[in-house]
N, C-alpha and C positions, 0 to 999 in steps of 0.2 A: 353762583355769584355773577353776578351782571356785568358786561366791560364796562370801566373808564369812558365818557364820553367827551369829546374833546371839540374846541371851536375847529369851524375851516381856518379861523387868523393862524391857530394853532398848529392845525393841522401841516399848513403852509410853513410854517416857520420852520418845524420841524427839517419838513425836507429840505429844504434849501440849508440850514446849518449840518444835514448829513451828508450833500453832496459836498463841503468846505472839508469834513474828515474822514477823505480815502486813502489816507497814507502818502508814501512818496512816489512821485509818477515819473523820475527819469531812475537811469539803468547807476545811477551811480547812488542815489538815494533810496533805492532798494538795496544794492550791495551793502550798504551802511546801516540800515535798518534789520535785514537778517542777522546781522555781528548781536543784536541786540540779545540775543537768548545765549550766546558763544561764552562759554567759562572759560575753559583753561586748550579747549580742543583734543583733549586726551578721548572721544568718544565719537562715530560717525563718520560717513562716509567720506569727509573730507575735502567736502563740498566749498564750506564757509568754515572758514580760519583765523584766526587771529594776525594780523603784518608779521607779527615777529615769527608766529609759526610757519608761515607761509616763507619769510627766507632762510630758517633753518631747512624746511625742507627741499627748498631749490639747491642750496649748498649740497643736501644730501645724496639728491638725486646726480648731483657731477661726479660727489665719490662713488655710487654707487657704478653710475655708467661706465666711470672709467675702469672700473676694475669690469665688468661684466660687459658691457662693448653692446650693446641691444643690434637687434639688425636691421628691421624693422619697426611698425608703430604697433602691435602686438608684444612684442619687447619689450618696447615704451612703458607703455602702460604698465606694465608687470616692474619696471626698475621702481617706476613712480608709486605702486603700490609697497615694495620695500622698504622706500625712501620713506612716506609716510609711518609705515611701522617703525623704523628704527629709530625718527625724531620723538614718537609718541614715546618709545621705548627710555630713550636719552632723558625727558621730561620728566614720566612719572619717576627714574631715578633719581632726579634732582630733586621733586615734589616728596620723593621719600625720605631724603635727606634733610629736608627743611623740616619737617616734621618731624622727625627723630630730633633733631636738635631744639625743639619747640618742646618738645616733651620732656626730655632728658635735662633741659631748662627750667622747667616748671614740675618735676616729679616729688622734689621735695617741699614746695613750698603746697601742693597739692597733698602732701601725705598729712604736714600740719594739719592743713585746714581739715582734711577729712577726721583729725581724729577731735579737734576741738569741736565742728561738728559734730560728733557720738558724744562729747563730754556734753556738752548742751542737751542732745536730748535725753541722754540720764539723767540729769540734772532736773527736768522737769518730770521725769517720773518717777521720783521721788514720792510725790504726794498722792500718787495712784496705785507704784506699787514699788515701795522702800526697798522689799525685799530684793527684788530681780532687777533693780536700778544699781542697788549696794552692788549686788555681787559681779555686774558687769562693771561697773567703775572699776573695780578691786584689779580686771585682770589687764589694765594697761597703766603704764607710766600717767600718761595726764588725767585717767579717774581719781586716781591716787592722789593726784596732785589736788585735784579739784575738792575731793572729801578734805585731806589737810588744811585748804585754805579752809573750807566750813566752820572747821574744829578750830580753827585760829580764831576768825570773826565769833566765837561761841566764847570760848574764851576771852577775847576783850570785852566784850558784854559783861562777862561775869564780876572780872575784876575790876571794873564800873561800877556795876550794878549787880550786889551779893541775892536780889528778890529773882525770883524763877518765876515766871508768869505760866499759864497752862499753854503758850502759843511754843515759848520756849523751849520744855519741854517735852512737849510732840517735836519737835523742829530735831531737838537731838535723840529721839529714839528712833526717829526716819535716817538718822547720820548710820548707826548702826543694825538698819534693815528691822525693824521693829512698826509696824504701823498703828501699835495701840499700845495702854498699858500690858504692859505683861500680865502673867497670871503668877500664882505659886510654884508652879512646876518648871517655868518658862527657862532661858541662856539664863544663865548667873549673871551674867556681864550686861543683859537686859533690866534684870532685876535690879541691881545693882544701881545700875545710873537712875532706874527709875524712883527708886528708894529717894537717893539723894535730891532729885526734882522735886518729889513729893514734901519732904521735908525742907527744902529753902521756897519753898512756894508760900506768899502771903498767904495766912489760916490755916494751915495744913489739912487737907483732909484725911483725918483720925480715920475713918472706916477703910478709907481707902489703903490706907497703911498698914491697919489691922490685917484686911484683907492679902496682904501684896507679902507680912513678913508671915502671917500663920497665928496673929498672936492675938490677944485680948487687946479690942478699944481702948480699956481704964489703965493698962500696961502702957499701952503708947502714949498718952496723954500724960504720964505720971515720968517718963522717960525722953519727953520732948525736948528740953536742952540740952541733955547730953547727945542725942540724935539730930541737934541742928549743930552743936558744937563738931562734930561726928562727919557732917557732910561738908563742912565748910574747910577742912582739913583735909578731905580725900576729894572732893569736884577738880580740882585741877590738877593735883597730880593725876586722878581719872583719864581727863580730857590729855594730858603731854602722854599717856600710855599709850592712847587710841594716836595720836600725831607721830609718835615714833614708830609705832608699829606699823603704818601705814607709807611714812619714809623710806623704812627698811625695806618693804614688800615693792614698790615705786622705784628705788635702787636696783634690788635685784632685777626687776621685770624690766627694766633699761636694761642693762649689761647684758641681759641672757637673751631679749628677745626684741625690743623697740630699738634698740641702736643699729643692732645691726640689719632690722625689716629697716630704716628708714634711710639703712647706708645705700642698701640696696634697690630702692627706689629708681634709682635711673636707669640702674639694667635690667629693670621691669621696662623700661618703658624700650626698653629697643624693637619691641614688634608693638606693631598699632593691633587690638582686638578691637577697635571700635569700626563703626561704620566709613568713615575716610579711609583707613587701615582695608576695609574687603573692597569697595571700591578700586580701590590703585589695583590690588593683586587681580582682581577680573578684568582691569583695562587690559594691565600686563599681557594676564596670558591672552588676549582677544588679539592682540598688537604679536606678541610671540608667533598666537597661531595663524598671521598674516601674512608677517614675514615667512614663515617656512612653506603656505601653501606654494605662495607666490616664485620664489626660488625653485622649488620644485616642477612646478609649472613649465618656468623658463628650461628647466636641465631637461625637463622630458619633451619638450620641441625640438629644442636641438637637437637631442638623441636620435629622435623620430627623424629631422630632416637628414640628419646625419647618415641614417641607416636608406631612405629613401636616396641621395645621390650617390652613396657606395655598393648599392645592386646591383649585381650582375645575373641577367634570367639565366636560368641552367637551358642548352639548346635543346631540341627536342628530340625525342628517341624515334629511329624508322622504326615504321609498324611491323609488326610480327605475327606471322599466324597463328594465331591461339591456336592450339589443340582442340580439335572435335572430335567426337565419339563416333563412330559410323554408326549407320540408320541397323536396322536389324538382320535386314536383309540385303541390306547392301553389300556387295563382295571386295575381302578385304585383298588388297595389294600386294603380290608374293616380296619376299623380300629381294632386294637386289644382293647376288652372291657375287666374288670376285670371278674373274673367268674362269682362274686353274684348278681352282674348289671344286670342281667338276670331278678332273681328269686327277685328283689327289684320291678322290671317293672312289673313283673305278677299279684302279690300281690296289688300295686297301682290298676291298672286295674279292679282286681276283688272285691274292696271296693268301684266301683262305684265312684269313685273321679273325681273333676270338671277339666277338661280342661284348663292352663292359657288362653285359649283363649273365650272370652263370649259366652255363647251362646250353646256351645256344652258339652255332657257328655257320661262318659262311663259307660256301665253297666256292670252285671256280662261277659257277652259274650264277651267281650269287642268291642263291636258296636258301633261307636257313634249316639246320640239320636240325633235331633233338640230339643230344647227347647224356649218360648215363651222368647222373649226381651221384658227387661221392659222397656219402652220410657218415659222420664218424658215430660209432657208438658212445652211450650214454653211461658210464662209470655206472656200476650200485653202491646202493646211499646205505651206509650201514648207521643203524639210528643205536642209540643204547638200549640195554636192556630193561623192560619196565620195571619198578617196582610193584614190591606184593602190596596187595591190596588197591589197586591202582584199575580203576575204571575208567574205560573208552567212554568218552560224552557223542560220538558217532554212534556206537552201540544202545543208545537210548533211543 
């Protein structure tokens, strides 16, 4: 596809109407143009604020100081990231409260709507599929209600106008979940209405009659006034059977089960499940887990300078000479003996004293002697006497 070719007039104009729209060029028509994208400030760095959020949070930052006392601009910073969490915190609870009370406001006028919403599109698939329209109308109060009026407006017709048209006809066998004539086998209560259609219907169709009760053509034909007299007498008590039946069942399904879901509507609404509703809860906890870094932050500096100015070095130990092994051949050093350990040894020696070990002794010269071991004899081991038939396993 080939470019667009454009004059130089054009060309020109251009630029010169693009240099007119660069936005705002002093520092205060910037400030005022970044607000542009700013909803409520519950998200982000906390850059660009809303006035109002910007003096809750100056407020906050004074309580927050004052209770924590910063000491520096590291501090600082750290109060002023608390301060921010806990206005965003303060916010979204108030933002949760508007909304709870928005809800819990509009929960019942919301339950109507949604259910006259379902009666409506029952109501139109009736003509698609009677059956599964009927029986979901059946299980709430306003389907109920809604078939009833049918049956009403069917009724004023009749008692107007005694002719059944074929539009008629089908219109009340879709009332009672029926999408066509019946057959012979079909609900009795099918058959039934559709009998009576058949017969107040301008010309009756006789086969189809035939058909519908099981009987011979010439029978129906020869039995047609008393069969129109016959339906003109049971059509609407018929139609007041199907209206009370369906009263009663509209009743009950109030009492038992739509009163009280519709009492209970607004203590549905006390938790948002929708998108507004996960939104707040991940501000929340973003704004929670801001504030707790931040605090934590603060406690373990302090801690840290805390433990750094209360240090005292332990002083150092004089050196000591490790123990060394001597070389192999090196000669090792006699021990140092007290002086009279001498002259304690000599004296022993020359009073002839026994050696702790048996056997040997010293005399004046200090020589040691042998001398004669006393051996005690060894008791004999008297064993019992063997039994007979008793084999030595040595003797194998």
């Amino acid at each position: 596809m080939s470019k667009r070719t454009i004059s130089e007039k054009q060309r020109l104009a251009n630029i010169a109407n693009a240099r007119k729209s660069t936005g705002p060029k002093t520092i205060f028509g910037k400030s005022i143009s970044r607000r542009n994208a700013v909803k409520d400030g519950l998200s982000g760095e906390g850059v660009c604020l809303p006035q109002v959020v910007e003096g809750e949070i100056a407020a906050e930052i004074a309580i927050v100081a004052k209770k924590l006392k910063p000491n520096d601009p590291f501090e600082d910073r750290l109060v002023e990231r608390m301060a921010l969490a806990s206005v965003r915190l303060n916010r979204i609870q108030a933002q949760r409260e508007q909304d709870l009370q928005k809800r819990q406001r509009e929960a019942v006028p919301f339950w109507d709507q949604g259910r006259a919403d379902d009666v409506e599109r029952l109501l139109g698939a009736l003509d698609v599929d009677p059956a599964a329209a009927v029986r979901e109308l059946t299980r709430f109060t306003e389907g109920c209600d809604a078939l009833w009026d049918l049956w009403d407006h069917l009724k004023t017709e009749i008692e107007d106008n005694d002719i059944w048209t074929e539009e008629r006809l089908n219109h009340a066998l879709r009332l009672i979940g029926e999408p066509e004539l019946p057959g012979p086998g079909a609900n009795e209560r099918a058959v039934r209405l559709a009998w009576m259609g058949l017969v107040l219907s301008p010309g009756p169709n006789v086969q189809a009659l035939a058909t519908l009760t099981g009987s011979d053509p010439l029978d129906v034909v020869e039995d047609m006034e008393n069969m129109i007299a016959q339906a003109n007498e049971s059509i609407i008590p018929f139609i007041d059977n199907e209206m009370a039946n369906l009263r009663i069942k509209g009743d009950h399904l109030w009492d038992t089960l739509d009163a009280p879901d519709r009492a209970s509507a607004a203590d549905r609404a006390l938790i948002d499940f929708g998108p507004n509703g996960e939104r707040l809860r991940r501000l929340e906890a973003d704004a929670n887990r801001t504030f707790d870094r931040s605090l934590a932050t603060l406690l373990t500096v302090r801690r840290e300078a805390r433990l750094a100015r209360d240090f005292t070095p332990i002083p150092k130990a004089e050196d000591t000479p490790a123990y060394r092994r001597p070389a192999q051949n090196e000669p090792i050093s006699p021990v140092q003996e007290p002086e009279h350990f001498e002259e304690q040894r000599v004296a022993s020696l020359g009073s002839g004293s026994t050696n702790p070990v048996q056997g040997v002794s010293y005399g004046s010269d200090s020589t040691p002697t042998q001398t004669e071991a006393i051996v005690e004899p060894i008791p004999p081991m008297n064993f019992p006497p063997r039994p007979a038939g008793w084999i030595s396993l040595g003797g194998l």
